[in-house]
N, CA, C and O atoms as CSV, one atom per row, in Angstrom:
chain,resi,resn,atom,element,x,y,z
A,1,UNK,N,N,86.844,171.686,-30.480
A,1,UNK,CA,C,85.400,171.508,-30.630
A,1,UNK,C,C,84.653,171.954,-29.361
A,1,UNK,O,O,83.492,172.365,-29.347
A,2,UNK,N,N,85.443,171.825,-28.329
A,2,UNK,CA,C,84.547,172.252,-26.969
A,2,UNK,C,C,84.111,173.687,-27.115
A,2,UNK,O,O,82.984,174.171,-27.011
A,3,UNK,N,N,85.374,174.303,-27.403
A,3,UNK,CA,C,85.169,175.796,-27.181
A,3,UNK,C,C,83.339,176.543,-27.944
A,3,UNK,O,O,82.453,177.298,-27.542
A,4,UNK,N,N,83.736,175.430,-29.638
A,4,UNK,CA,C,82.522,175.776,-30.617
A,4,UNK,C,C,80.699,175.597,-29.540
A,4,UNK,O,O,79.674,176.262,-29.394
A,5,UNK,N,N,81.465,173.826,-28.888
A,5,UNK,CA,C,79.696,173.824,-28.490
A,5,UNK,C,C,79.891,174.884,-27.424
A,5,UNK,O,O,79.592,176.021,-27.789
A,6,UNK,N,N,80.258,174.770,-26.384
A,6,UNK,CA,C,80.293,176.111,-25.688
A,6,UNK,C,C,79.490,177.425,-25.698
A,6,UNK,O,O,78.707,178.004,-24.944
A,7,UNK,N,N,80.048,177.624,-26.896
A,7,UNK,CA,C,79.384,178.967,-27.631
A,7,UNK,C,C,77.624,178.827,-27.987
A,7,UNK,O,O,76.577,179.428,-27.746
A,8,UNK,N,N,78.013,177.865,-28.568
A,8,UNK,CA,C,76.401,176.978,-28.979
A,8,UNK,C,C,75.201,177.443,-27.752
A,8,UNK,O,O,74.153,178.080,-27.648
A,9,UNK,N,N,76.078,176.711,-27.014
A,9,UNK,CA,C,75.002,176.252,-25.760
A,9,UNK,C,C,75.029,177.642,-24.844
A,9,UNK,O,O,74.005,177.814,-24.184
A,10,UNK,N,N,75.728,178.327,-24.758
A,10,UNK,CA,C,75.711,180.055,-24.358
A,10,UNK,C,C,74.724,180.903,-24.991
A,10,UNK,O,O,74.020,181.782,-24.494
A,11,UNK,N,N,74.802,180.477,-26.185
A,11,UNK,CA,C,73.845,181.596,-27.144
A,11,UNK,C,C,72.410,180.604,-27.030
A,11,UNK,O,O,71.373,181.258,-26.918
A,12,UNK,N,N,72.278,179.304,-27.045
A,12,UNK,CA,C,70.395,178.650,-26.924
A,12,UNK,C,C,70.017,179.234,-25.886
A,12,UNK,O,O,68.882,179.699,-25.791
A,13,UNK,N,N,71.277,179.336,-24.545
A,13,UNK,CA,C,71.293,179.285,-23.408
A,13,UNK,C,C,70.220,180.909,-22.896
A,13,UNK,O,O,69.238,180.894,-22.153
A,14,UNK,N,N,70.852,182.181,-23.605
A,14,UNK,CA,C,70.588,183.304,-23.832
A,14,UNK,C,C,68.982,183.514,-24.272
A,14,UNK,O,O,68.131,184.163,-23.663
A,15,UNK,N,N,68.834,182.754,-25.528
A,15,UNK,CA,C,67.764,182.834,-26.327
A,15,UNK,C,C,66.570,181.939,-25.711
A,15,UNK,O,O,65.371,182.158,-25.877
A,16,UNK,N,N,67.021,181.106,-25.121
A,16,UNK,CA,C,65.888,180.259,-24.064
A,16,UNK,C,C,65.581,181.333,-22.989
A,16,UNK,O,O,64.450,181.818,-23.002
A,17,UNK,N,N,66.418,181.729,-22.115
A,17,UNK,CA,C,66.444,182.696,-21.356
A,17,UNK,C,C,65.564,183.749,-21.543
A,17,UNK,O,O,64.773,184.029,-20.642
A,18,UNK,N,N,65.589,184.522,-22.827
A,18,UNK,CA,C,64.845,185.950,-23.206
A,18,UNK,C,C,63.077,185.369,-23.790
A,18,UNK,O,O,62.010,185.952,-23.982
A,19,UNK,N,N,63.397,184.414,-23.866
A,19,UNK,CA,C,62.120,184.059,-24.308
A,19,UNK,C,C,60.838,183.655,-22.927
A,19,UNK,O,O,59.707,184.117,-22.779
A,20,UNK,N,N,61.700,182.489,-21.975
A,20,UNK,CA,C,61.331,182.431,-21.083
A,20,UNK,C,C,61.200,183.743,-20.020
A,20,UNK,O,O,60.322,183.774,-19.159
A,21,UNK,N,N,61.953,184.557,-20.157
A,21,UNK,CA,C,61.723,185.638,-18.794
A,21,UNK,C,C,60.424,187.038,-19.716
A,21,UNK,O,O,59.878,188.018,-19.210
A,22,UNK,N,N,60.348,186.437,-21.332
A,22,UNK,CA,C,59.217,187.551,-21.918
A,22,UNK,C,C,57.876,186.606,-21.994
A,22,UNK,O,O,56.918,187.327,-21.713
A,23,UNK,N,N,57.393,185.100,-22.301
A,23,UNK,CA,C,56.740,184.861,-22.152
A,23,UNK,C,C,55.347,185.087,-21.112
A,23,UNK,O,O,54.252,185.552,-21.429
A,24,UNK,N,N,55.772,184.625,-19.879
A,24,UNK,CA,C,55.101,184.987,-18.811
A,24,UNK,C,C,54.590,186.555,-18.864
A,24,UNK,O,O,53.368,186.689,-18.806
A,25,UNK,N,N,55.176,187.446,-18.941
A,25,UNK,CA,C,55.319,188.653,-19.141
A,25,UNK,C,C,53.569,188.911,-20.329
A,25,UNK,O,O,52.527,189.537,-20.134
A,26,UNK,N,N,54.038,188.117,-21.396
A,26,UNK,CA,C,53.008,187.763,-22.132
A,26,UNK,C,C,51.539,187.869,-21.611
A,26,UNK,O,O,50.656,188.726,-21.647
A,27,UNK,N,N,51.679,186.625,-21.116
A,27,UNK,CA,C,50.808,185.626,-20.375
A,27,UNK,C,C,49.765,187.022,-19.262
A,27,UNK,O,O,48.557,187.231,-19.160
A,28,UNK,N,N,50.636,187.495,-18.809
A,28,UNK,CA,C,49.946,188.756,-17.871
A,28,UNK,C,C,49.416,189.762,-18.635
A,28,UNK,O,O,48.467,190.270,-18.038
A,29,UNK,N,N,49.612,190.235,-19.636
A,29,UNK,CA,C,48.969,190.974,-20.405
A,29,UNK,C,C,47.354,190.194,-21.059
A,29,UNK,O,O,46.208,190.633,-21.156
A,30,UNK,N,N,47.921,189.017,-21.364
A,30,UNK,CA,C,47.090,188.191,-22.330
A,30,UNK,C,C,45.529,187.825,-21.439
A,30,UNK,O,O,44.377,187.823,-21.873
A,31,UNK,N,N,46.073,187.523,-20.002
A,31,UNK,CA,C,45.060,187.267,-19.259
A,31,UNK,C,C,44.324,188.439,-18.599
A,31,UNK,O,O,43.393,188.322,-17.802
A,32,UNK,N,N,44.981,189.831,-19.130
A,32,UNK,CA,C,43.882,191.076,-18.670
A,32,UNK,C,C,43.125,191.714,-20.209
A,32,UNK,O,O,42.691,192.850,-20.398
A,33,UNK,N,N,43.158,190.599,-21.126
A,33,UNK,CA,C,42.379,191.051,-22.651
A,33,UNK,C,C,41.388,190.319,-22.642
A,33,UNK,O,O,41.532,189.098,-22.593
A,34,UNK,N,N,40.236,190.867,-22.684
A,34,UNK,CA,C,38.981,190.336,-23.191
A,34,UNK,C,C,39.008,189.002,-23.927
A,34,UNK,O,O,39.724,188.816,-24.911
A,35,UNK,N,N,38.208,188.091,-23.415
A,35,UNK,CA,C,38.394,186.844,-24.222
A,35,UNK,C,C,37.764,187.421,-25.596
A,35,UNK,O,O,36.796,188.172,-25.473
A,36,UNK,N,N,38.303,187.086,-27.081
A,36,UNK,CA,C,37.533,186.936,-27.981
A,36,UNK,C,C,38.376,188.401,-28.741
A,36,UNK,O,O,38.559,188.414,-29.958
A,37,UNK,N,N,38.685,189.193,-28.137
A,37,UNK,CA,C,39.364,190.642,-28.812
A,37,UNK,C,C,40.208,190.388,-29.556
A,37,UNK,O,O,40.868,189.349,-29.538
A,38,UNK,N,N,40.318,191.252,-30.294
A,38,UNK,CA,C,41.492,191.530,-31.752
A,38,UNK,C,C,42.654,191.632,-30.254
A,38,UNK,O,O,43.324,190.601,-30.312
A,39,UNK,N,N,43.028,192.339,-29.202
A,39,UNK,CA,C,44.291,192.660,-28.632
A,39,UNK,C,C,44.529,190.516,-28.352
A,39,UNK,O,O,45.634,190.003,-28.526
A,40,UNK,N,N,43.342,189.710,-27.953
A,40,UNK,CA,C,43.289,188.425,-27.137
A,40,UNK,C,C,43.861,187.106,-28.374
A,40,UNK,O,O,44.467,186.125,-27.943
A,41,UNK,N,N,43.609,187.241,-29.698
A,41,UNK,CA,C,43.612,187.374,-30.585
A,41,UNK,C,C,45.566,187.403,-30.811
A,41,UNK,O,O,46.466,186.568,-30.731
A,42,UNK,N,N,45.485,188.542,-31.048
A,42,UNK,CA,C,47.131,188.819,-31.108
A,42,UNK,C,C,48.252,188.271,-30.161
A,42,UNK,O,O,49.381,187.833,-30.384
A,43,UNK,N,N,47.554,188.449,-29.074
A,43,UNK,CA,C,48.658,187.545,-27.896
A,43,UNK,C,C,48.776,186.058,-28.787
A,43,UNK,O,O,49.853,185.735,-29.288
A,44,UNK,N,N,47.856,185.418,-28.887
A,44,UNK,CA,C,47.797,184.156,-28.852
A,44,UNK,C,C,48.644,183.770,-30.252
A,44,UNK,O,O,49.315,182.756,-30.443
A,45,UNK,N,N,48.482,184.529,-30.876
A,45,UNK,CA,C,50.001,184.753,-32.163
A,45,UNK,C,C,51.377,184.911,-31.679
A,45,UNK,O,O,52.329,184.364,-32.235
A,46,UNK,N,N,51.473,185.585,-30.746
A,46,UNK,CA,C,52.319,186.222,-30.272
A,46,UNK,C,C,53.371,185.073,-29.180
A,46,UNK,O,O,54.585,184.904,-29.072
A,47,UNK,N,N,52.030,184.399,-28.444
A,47,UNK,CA,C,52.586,183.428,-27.340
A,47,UNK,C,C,53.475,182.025,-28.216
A,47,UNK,O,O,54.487,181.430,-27.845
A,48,UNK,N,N,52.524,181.792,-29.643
A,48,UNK,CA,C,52.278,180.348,-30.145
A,48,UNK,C,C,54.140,180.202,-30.991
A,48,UNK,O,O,55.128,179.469,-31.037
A,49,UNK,N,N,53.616,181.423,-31.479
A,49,UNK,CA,C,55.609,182.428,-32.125
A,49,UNK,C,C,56.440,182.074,-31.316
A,49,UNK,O,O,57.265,181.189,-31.546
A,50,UNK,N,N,56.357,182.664,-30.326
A,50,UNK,CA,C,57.352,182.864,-29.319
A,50,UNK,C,C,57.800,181.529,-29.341
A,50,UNK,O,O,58.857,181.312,-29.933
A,51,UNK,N,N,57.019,180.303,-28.647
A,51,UNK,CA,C,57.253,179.566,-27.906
A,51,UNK,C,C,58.262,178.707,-29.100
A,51,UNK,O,O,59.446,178.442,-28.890
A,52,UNK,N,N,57.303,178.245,-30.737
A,52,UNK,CA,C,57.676,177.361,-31.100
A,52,UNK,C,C,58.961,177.917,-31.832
A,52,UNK,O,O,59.984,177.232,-31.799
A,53,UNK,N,N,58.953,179.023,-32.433
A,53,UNK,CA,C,60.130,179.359,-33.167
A,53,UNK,C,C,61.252,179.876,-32.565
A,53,UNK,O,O,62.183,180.000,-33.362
A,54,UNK,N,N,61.518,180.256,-31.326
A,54,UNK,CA,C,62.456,180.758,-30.241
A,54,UNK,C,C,62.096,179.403,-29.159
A,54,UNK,O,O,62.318,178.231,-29.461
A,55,UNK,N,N,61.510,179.852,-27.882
A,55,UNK,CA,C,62.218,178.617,-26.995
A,55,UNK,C,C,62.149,177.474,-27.098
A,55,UNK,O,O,62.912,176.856,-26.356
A,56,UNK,N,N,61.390,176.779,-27.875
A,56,UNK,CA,C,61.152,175.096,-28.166
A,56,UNK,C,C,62.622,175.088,-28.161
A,56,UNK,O,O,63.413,174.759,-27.277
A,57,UNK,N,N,62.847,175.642,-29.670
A,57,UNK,CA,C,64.662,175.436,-30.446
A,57,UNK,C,C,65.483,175.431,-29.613
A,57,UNK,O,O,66.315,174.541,-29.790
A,58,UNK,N,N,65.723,176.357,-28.299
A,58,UNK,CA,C,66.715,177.115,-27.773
A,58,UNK,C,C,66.731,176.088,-26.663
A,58,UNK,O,O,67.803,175.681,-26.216
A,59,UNK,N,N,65.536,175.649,-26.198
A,59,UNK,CA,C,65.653,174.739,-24.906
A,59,UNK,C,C,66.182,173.424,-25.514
A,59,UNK,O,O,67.094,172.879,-24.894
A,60,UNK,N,N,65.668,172.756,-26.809
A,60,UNK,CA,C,66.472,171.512,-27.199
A,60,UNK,C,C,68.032,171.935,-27.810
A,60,UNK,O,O,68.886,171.082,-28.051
A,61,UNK,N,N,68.183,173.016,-27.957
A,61,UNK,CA,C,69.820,173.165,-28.305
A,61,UNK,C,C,70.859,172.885,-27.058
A,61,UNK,O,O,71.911,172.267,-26.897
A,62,UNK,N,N,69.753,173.883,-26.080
A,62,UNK,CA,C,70.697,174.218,-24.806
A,62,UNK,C,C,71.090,172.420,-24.081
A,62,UNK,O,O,72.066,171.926,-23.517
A,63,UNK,N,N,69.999,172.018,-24.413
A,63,UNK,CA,C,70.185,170.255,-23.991
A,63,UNK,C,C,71.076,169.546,-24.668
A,63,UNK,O,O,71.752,168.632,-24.197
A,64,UNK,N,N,71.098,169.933,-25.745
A,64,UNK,CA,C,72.008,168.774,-26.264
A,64,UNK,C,C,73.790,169.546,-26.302
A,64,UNK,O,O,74.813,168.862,-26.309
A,65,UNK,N,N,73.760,170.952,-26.319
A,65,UNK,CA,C,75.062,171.254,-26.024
A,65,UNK,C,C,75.248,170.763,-25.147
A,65,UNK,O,O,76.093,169.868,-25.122
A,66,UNK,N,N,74.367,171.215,-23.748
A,66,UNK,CA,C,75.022,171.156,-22.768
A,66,UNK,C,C,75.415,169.574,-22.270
A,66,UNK,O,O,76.378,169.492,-21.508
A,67,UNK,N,N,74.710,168.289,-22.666
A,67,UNK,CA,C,74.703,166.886,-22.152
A,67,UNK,C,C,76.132,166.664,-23.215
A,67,UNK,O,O,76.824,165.697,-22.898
A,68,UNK,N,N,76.524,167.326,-24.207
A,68,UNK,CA,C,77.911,166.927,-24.624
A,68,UNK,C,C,78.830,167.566,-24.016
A,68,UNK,O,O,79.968,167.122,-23.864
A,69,UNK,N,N,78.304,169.025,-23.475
A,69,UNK,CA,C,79.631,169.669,-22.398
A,69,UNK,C,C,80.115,168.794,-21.367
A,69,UNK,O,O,81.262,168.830,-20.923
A,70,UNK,N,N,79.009,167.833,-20.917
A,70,UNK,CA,C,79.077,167.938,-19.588
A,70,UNK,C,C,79.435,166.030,-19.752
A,70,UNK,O,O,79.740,165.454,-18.708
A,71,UNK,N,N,79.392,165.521,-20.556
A,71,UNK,CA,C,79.974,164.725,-21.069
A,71,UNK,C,C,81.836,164.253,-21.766
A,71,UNK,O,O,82.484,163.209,-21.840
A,72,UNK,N,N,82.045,165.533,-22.098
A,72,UNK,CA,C,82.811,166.060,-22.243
A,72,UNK,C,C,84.034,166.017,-21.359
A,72,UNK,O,O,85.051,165.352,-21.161
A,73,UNK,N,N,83.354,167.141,-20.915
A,73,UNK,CA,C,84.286,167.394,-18.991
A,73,UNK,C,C,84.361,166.760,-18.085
A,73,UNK,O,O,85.244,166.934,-17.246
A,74,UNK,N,N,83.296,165.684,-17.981
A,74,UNK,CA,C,83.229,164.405,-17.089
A,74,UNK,C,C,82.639,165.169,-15.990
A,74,UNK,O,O,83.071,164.776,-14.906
A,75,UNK,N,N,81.657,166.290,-15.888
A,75,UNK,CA,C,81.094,166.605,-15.082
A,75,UNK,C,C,80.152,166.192,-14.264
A,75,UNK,O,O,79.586,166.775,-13.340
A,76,UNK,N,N,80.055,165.291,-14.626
A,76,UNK,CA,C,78.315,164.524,-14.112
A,76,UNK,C,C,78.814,164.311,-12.456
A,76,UNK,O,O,77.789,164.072,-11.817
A,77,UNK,N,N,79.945,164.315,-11.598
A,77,UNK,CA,C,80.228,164.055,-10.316
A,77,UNK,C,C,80.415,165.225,-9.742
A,77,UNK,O,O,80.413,165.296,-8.513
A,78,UNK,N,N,80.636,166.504,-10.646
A,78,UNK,CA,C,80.400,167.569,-9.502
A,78,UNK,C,C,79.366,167.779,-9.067
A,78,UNK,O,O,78.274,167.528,-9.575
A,79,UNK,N,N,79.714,168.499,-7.595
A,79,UNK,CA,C,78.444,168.774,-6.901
A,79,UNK,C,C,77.393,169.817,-7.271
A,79,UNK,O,O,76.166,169.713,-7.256
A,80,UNK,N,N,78.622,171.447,-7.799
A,80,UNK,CA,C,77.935,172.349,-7.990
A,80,UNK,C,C,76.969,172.016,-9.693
A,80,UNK,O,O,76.069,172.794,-10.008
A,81,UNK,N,N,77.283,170.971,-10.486
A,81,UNK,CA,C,77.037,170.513,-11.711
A,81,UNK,C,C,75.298,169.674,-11.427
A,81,UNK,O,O,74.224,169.749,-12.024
A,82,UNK,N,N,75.667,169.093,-10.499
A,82,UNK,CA,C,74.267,168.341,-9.786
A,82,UNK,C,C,73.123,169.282,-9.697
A,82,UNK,O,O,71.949,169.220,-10.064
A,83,UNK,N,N,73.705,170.004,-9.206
A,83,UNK,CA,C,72.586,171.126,-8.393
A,83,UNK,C,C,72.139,171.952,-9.565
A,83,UNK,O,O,70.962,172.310,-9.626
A,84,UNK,N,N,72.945,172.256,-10.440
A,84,UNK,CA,C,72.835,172.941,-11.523
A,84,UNK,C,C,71.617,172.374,-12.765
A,84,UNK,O,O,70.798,172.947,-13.484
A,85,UNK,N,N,72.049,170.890,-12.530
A,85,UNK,CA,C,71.040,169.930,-13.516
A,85,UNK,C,C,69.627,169.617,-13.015
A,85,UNK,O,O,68.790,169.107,-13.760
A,86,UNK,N,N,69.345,169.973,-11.566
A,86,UNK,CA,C,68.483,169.825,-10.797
A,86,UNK,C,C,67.399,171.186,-11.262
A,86,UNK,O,O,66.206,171.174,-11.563
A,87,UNK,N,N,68.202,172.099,-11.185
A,87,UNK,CA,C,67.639,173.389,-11.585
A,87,UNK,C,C,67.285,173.617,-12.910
A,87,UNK,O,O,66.570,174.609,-13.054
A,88,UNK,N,N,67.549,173.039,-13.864
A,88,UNK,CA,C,67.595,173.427,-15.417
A,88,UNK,C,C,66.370,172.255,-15.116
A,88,UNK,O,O,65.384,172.872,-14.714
A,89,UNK,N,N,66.174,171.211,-15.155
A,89,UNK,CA,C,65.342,169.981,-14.967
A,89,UNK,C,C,63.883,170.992,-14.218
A,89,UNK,O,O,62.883,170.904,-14.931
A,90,UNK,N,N,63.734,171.652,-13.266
A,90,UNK,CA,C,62.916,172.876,-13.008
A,90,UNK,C,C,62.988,173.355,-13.998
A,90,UNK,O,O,62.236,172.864,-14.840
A,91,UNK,N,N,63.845,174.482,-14.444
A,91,UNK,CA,C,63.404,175.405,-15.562
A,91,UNK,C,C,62.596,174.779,-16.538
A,91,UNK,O,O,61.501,175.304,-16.741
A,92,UNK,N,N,63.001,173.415,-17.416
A,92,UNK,CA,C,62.566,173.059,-18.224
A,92,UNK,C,C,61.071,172.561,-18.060
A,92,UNK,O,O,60.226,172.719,-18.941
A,93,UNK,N,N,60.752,171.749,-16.466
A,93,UNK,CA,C,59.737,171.829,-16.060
A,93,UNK,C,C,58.591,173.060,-16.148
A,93,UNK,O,O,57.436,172.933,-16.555
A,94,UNK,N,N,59.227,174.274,-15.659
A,94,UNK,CA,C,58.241,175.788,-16.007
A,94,UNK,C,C,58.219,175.643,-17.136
A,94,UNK,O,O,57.067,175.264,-17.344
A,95,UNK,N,N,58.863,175.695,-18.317
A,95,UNK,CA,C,58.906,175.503,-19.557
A,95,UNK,C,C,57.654,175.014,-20.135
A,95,UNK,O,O,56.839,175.684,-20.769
A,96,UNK,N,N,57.578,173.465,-19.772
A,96,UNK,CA,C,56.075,172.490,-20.155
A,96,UNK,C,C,55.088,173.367,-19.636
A,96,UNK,O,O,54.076,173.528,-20.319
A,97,UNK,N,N,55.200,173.995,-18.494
A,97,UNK,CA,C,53.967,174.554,-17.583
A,97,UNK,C,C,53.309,175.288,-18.548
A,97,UNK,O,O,52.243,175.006,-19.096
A,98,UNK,N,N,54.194,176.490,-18.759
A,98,UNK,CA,C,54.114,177.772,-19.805
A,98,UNK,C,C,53.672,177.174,-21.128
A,98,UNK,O,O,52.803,177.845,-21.684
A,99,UNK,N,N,54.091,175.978,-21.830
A,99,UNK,CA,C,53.801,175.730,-22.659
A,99,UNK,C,C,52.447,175.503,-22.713
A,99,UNK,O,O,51.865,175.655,-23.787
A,100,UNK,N,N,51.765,175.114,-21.583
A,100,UNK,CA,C,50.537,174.371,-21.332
A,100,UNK,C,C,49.470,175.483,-21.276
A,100,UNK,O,O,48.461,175.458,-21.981
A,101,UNK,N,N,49.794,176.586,-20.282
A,101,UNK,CA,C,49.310,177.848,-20.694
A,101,UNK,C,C,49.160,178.477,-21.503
A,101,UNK,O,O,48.257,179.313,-21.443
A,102,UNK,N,N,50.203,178.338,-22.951
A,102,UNK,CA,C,49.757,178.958,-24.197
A,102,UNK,C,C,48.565,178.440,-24.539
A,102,UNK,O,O,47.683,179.265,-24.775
A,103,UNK,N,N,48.236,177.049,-24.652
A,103,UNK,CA,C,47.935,176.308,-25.336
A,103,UNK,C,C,46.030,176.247,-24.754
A,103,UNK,O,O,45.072,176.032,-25.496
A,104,UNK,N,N,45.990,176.489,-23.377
A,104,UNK,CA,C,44.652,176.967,-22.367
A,104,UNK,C,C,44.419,178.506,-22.946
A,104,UNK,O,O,43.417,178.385,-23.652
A,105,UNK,N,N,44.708,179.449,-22.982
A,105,UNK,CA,C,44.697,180.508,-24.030
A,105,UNK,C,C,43.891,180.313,-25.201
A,105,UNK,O,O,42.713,180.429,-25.540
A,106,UNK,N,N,45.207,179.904,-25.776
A,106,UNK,CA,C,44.351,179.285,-27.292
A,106,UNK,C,C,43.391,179.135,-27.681
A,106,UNK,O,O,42.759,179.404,-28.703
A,107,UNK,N,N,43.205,178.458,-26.413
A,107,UNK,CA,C,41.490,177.768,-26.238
A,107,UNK,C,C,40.567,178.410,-25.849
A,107,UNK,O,O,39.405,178.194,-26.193
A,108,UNK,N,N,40.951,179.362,-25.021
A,108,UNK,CA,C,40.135,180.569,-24.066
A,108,UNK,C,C,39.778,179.652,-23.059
A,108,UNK,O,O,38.601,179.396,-22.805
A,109,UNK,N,N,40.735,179.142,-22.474
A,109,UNK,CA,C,40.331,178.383,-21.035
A,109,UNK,C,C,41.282,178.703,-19.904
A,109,UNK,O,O,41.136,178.186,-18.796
A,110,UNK,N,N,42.166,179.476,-20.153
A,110,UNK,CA,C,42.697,180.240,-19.031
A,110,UNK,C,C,41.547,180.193,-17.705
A,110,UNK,O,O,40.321,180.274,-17.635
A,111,UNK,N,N,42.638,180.020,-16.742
A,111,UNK,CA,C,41.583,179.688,-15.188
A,111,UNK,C,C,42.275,180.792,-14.308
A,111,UNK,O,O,41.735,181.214,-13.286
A,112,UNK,N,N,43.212,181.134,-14.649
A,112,UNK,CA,C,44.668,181.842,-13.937
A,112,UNK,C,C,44.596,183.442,-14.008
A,112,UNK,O,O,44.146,184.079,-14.961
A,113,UNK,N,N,45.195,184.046,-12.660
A,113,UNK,CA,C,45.020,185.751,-12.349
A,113,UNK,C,C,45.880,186.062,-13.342
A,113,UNK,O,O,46.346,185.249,-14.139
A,114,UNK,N,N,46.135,187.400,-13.308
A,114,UNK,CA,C,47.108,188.355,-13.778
A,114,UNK,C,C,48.563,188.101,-12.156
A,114,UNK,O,O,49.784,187.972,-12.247
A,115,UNK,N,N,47.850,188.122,-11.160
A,115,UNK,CA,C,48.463,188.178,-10.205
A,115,UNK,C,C,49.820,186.673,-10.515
A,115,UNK,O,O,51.023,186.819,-10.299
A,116,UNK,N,N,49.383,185.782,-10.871
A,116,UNK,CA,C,49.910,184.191,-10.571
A,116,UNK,C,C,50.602,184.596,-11.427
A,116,UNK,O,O,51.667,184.702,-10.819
A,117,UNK,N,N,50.951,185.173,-13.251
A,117,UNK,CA,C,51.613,184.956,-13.904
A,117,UNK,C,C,52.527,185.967,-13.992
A,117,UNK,O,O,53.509,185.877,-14.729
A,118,UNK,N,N,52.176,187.420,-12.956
A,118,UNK,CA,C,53.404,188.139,-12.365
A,118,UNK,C,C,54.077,187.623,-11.479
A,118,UNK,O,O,55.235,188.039,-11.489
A,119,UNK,N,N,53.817,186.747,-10.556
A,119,UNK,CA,C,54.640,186.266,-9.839
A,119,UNK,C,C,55.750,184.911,-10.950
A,119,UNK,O,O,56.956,185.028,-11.169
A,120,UNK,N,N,54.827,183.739,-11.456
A,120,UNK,CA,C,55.557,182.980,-11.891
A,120,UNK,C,C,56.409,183.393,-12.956
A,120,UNK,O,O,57.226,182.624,-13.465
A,121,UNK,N,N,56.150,185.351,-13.548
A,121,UNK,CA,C,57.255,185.768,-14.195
A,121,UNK,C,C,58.665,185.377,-13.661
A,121,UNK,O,O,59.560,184.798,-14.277
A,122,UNK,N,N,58.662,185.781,-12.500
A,122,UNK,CA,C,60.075,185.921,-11.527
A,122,UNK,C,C,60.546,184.604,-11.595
A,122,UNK,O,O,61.734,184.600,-11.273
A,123,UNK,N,N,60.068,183.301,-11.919
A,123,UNK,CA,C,60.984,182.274,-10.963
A,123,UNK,C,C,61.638,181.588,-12.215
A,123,UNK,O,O,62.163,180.502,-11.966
A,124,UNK,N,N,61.713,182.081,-13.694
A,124,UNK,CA,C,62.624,181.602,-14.384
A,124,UNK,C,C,64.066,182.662,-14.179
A,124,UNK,O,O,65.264,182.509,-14.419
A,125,UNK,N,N,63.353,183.626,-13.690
A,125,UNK,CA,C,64.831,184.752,-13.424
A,125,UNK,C,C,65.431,184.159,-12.494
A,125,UNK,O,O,66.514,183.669,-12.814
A,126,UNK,N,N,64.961,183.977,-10.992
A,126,UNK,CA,C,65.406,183.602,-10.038
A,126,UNK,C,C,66.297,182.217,-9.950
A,126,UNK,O,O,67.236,182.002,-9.184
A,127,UNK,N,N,65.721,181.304,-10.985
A,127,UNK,CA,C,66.317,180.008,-11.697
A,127,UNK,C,C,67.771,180.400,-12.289
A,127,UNK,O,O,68.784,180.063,-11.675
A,128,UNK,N,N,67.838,181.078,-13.428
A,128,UNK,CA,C,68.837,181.801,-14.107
A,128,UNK,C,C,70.010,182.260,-13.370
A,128,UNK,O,O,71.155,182.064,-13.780
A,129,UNK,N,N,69.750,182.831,-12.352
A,129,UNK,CA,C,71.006,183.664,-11.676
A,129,UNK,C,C,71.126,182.553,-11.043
A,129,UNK,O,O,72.290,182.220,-11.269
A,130,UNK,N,N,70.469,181.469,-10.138
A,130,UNK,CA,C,71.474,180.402,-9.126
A,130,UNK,C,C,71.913,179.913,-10.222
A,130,UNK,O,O,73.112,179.720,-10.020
A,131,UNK,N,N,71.589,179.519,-11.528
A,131,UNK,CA,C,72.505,178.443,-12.282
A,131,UNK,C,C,73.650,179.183,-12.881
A,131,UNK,O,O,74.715,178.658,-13.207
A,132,UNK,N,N,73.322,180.545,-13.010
A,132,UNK,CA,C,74.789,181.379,-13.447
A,132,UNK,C,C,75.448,181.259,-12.309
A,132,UNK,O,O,76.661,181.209,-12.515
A,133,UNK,N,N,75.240,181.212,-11.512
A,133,UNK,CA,C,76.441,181.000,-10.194
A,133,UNK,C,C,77.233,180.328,-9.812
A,133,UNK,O,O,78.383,180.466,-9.395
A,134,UNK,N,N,75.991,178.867,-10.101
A,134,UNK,CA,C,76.545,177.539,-9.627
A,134,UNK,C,C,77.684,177.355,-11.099
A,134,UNK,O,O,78.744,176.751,-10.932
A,135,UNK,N,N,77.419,177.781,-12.116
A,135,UNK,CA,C,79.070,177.360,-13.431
A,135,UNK,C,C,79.715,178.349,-12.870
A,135,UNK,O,O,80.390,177.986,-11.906
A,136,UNK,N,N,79.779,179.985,-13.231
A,136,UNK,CA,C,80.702,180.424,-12.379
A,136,UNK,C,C,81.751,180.480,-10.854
A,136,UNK,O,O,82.940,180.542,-10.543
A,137,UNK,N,N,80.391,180.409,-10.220
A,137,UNK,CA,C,81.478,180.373,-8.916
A,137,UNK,C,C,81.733,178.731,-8.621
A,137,UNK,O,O,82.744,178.505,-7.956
A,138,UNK,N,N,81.072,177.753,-8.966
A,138,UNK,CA,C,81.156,177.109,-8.380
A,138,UNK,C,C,81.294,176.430,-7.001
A,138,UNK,O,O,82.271,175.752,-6.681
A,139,UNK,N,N,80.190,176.681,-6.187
A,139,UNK,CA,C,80.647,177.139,-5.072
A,139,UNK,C,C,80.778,175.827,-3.922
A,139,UNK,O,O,80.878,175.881,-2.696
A,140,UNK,N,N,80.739,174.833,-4.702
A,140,UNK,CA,C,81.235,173.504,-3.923
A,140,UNK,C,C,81.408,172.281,-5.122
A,140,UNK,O,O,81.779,171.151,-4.803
């Protein structure tokens, strides 16, 4: 059964991932469209999609695989596992953020540059690779 959730929680893991590193991405386009436009309009289809039918799912899958992996394995005392849960606990945090931003959109109350949501593109990537590291290498 491990091997199955495994897989599980690899593939939410993926699909949380592609959603989160295209959202933002979104978000920067969305905030250089005219409030009120057919293009301003379409994002906001586009963001509301994204979020609920891809990462909502993918972030509560990736949780509940992963709290039985790690349950499982009796991981909860590693170190590199700590650090790892610390970081996903962030990700999921950007997560609400982003969510909160669709939802200011929506509304046409965006307050936020183009500049802020190219940068906060990067820090679910930057998230991603330390936590691919910390299961792979494990490095303490």
């Amino acid at each position: 059964m491990y091997d199955w959730i495994k897989a599980v929680h690899v593939i939410a893991v993926i699909s949380w991932m592609a959603g989160m590193l295209y959202l933002p991405r979104l978000l920067v386009y969305h905030a250089e469209a005219e409030i009120g436009s057919r293009q301003s309009e379409t994002f906001k289809i586009m963001e509301a999609r994204l979020l609920k039918i891809i990462i909502n799912p993918a972030m509560i899958i990736t949780w509940l695989a992963g709290l039985w992996l790690v349950w499982s394995a009796r991981w909860d005392q590693a170190h590199w596992f700590q650090l790892k849960f610390v970081l996903v606990l962030v990700m999921s945090g950007i997560h609400g953020f982003l969510a909160g931003r669709v939802r200011d959109f929506a509304a046409d109350r965006n307050t936020r540059s183009t500049r802020f949501y190219r940068i906060l593109n990067e820090v679910p990537a930057v998230l991603m690779i330390a936590i691919v590291i910390l299961v792979i290498v494990k490095p303490f």
